[in-house]
VONU-549770 format. One record per residue (C-alpha): residue number from 1; residue in three letters; x, y, z. Coordinates in steps of 0.25 Angstrom, whole numbers, plus 5000, padded with zeros to 4 digits. Layout:
N
 num residu    x    y    z
 NUM    ALA    X    Y    Z
...
END
This chain:
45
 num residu    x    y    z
   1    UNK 5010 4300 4291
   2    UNK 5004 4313 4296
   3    UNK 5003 4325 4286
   4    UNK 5007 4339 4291
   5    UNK 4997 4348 4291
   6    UNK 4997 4363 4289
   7    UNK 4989 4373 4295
   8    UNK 4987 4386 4292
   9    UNK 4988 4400 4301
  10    UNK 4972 4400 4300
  11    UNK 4968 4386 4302
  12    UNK 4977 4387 4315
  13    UNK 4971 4399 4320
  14    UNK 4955 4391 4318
  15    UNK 4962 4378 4325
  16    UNK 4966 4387 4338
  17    UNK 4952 4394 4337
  18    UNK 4946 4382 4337
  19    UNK 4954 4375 4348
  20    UNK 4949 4388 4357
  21    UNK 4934 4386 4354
  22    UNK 4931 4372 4350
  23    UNK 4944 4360 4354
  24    UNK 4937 4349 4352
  25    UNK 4934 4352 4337
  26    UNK 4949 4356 4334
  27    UNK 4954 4343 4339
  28    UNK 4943 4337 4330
  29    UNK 4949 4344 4320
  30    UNK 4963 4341 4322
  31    UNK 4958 4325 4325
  32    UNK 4954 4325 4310
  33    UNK 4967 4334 4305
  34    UNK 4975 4323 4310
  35    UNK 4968 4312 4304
  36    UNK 4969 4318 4290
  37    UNK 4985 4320 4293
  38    UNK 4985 4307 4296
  39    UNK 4977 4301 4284
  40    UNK 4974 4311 4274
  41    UNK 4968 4304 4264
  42    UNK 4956 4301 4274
  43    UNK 4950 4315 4268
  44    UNK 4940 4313 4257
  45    UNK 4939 4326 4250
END
């Protein structure tokens, strides 16, 4: 079961900014996101 996830107005405008300068690190960054909807509980806080 995947958790929906909600992103605000600001973190959306920083992912489109990073997708201009640096690609690689926002699929990186959206690798990882998935995997936490995926299994949240593989955070340790």
């Amino acid at each position: 079961m995947k958790y929906e996830l909600d992103i605000s107005e600001e973190l959306e405008k920083k992912f489109s900014k990073l997708a201009k300068k640096n690609r690689k690190q926002l699929l990186i960054i959206h690798k990882k996101v998935e995997e936490i909807r995926e299994n949240p509980s593989i955070i340790s806080l």
